[in-house]
C-alpha positions as CSV (number, residue, x, y, z in Angstrom):
1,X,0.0,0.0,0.0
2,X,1.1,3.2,-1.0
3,X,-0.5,6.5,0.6
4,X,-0.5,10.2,-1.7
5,X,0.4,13.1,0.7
6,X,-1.5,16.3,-0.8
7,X,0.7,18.9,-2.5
8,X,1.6,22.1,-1.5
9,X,-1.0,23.8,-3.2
10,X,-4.0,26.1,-2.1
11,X,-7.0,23.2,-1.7
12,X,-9.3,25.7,-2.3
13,X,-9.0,25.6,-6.5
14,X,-12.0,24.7,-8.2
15,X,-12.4,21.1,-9.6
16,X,-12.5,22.4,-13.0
17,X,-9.3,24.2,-12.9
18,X,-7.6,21.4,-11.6
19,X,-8.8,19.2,-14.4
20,X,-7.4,21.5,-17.0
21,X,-4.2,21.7,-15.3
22,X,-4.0,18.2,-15.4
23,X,-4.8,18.0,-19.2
24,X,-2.3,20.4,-19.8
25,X,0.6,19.3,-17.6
26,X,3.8,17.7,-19.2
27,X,3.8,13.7,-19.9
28,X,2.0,11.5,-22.0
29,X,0.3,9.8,-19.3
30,X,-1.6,10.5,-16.6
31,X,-0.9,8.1,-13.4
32,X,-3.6,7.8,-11.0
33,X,-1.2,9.0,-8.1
34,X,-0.8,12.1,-10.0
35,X,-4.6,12.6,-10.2
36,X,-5.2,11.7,-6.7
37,X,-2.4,14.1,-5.2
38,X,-3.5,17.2,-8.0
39,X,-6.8,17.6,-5.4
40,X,-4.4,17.7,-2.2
41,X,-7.0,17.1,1.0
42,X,-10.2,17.0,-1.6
43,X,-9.0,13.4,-3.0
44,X,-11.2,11.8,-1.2
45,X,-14.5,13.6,-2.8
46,X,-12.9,14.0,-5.9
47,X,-12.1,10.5,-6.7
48,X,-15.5,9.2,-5.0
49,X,-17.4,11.6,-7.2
50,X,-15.4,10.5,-10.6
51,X,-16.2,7.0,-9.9
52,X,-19.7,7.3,-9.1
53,X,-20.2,9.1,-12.5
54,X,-18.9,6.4,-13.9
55,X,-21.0,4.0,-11.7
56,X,-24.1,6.0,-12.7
57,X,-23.5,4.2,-16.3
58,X,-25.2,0.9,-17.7
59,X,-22.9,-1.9,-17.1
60,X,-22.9,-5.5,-17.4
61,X,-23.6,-7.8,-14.1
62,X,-20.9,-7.5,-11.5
63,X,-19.7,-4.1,-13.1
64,X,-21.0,-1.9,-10.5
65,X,-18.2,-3.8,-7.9
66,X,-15.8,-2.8,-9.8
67,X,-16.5,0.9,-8.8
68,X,-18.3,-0.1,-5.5
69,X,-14.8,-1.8,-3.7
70,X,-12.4,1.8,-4.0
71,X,-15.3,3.7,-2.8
72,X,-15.9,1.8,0.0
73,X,-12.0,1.6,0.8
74,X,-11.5,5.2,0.3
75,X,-15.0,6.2,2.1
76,X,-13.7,4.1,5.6
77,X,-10.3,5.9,5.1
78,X,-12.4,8.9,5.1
79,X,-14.4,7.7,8.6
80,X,-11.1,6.9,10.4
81,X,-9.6,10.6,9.4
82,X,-7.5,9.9,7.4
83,X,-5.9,13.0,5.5
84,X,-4.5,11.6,2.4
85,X,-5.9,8.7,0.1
86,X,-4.8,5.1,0.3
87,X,-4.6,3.2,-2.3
88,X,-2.6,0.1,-3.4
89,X,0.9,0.8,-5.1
90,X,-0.1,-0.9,-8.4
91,X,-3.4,1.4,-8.5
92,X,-1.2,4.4,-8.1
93,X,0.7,3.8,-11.1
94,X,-2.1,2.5,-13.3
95,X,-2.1,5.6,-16.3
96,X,-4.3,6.7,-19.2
97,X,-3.3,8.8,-22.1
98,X,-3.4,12.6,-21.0
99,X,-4.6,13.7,-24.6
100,X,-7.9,11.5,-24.4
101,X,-8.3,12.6,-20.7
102,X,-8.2,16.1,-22.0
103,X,-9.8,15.8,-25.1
104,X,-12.6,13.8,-22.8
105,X,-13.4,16.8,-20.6
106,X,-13.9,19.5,-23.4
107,X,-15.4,17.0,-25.9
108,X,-19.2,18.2,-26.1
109,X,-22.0,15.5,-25.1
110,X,-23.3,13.8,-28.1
111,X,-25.5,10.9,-29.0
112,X,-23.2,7.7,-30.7
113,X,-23.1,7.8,-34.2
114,X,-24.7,4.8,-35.3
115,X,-28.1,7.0,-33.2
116,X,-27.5,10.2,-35.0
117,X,-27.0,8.3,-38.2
118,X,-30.1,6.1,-37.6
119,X,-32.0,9.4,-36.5
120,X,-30.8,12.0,-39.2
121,X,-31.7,9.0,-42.3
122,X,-35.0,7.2,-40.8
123,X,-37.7,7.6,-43.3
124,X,-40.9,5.3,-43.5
125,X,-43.5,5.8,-46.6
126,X,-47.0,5.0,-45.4
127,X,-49.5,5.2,-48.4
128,X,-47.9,8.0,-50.2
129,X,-46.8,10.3,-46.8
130,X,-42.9,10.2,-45.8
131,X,-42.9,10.4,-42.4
132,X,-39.3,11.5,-40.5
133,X,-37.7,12.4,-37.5
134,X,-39.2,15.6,-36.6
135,X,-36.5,18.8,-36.7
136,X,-36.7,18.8,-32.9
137,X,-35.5,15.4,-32.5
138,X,-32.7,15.6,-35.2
139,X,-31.4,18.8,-34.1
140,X,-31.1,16.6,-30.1
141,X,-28.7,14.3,-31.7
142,X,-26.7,16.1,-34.0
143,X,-23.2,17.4,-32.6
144,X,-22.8,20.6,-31.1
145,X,-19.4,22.5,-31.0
146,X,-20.6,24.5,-28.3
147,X,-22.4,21.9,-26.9
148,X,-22.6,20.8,-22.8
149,X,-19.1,18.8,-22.2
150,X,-17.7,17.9,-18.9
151,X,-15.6,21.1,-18.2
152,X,-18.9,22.9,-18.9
153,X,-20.9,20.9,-16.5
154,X,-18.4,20.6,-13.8
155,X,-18.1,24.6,-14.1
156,X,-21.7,24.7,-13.9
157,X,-22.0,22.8,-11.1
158,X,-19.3,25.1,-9.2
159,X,-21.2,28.4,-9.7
160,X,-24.2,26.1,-7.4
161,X,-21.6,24.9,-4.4
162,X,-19.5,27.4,-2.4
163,X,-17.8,26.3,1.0
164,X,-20.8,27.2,3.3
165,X,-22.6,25.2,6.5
166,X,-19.2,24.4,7.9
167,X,-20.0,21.9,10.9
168,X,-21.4,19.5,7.7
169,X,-18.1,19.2,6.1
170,X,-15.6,19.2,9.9
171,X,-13.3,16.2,10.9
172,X,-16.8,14.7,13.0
173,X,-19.3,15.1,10.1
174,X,-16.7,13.6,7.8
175,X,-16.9,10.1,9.8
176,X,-20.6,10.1,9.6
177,X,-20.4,10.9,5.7
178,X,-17.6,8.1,5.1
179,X,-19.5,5.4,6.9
180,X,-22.7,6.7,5.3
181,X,-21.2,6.1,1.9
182,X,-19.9,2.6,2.8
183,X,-23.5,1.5,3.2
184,X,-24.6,2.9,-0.6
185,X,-21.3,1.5,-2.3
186,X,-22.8,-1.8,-0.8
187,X,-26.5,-1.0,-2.0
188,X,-24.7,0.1,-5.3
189,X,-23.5,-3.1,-6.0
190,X,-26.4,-5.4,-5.3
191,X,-28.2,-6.5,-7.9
192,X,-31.1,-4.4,-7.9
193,X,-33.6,-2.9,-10.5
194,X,-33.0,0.6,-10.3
195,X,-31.1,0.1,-6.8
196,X,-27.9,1.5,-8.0
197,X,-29.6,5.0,-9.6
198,X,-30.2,6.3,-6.0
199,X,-27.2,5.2,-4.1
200,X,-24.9,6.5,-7.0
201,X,-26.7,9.9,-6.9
202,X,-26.4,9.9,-3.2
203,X,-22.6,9.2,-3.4
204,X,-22.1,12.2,-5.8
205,X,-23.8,14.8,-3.8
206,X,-21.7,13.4,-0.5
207,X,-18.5,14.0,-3.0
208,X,-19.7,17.4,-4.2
209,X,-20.3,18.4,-0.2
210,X,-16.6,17.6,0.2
211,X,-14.8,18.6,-2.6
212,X,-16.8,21.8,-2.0
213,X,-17.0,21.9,1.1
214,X,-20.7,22.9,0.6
215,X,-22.9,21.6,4.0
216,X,-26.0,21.9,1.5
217,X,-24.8,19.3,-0.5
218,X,-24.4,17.1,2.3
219,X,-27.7,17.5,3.2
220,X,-29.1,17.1,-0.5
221,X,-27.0,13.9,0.0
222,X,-28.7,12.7,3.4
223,X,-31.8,13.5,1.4
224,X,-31.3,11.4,-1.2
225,X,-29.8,8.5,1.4
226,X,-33.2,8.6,2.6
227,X,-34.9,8.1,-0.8
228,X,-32.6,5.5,-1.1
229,X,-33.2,3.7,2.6
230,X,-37.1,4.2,1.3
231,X,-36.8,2.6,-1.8
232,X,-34.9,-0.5,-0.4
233,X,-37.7,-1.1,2.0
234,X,-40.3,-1.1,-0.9
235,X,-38.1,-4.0,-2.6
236,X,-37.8,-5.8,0.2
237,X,-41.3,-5.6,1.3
238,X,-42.4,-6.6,-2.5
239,X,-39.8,-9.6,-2.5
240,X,-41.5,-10.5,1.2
241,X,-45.1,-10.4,0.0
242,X,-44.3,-12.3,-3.5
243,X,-42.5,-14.8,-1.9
244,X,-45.6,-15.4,0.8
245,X,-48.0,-15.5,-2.0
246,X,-45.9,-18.3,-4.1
247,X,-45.3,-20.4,-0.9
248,X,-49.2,-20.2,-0.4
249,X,-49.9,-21.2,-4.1
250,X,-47.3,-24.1,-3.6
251,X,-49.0,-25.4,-0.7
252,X,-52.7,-25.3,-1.9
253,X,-51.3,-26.7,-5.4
254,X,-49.7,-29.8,-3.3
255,X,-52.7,-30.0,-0.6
């Protein structure tokens, strides 16, 4: 194991800056140490937000551990007060290529191609009408220059969270927010229909709150916790009833 003390810069930078300094900096490739240390004190939200992002998207079976097993190591590091992230030596020097992590960040939002293409070319012929994609819906899917990327949306996100509600984001709050996020890594990465929507969106407010320092989020996060704590109890009071009703129907079948 391997821990990444926090550099000697001011912690306070926004998350966006520190993205594009890390697009622009020297080197082919980015290492993860490198990213983790770039955010100083914030690694902890910062890397718990990038991977529920990418959490958030439609994987195969199982895929959701993959992202589930650092948050929940980095979130108990976070609950035992830890200052700087822990991570395994081989994770630290894992790399990807620093000109598809920048161009990733400024690259506008766009549907895949073989949907634009699909969209922009559909054409049906129903007695003698044409009937097409309406301008609204091709004009969704085309590319847009200017469009929303991740740099945009991250900035965006910034102008909502300043550093405010300050007992929410202290040394005590912090071990009730790492051990809260332990539990939703776990939900995450049951298999669940829908289960790992509300946990993931959970996590990413929790990460916002302390990357930004920003007590509201926190709370928008406890919010959402208890959406998620609701939710689990519907399942498992569905799962309860239907098996009850099929053990019934198997007994009056075999009576």
């Amino acid at each position: 194991m391997s821990a990444v003390p926090p550099p000697p810069t001011d912690d306070l930078r926004r998350f966006s800056d520190v993205l594009e300094d890390l697009g622009s900096a020297p080197g082919a490739k980015l290492t993860m140490a490198e990213l983790v240390a770039a955010f100083g004190e914030r690694g902890f939200g910062a890397m718990i937000l990038i991977l529920s992002l990418l959490a958030l998207l439609p994987w195969p079976p199982g895929g959701k551990a993959v992202f589930a097993i650092p948050i929940i190591l980095m979130s108990l590091e976070l609950a035992f007060q830890r200052k700087s992230v822990w991570l395994p030596r081989w994770m630290l020097q894992s790399s990807v290529s620093r000109a598809a992590f920048a161009s990733l960040i400024v690259k506008p939002f766009a549907a895949p191609e073989w949907l634009r293409r699909w969209v922009l070319t559909f054409k049906i012929r129903i007695g003698r009408r044409r009937y097409v994609f309406t301008n609204r819906v091709r004009r969704m899917v085309r590319r847009r220059p200017h469009g929303l990327s991740v740099l945009k949306m991250v900035q965006g996100i910034e102008r909502l969270t300043r550093p405010r509600l300050a007992l929410l984001t202290g040394d005590v709050a912090d071990t009730f927010t790492g051990l809260v996020c332990v539990v939703l890594a776990l939900i995450m990465a049951l298999p669940i229909p829908f289960g790992d929507a509300l946990p993931g969106v959970a996590l990413v407010l929790f990460a916002l709150g302390m990357m930004q320092r920003d007590g509201v989020a926190i709370l928008l996060g406890a919010a959402m916790t208890g959406a998620c704590a609701l939710y689990m109890i519907l399942i498992w009071t569905t799962v309860v009833e239907g098996v009850h009703h099929l053990a019934h129907w198997v007994t009056r079948l075999f009576a």
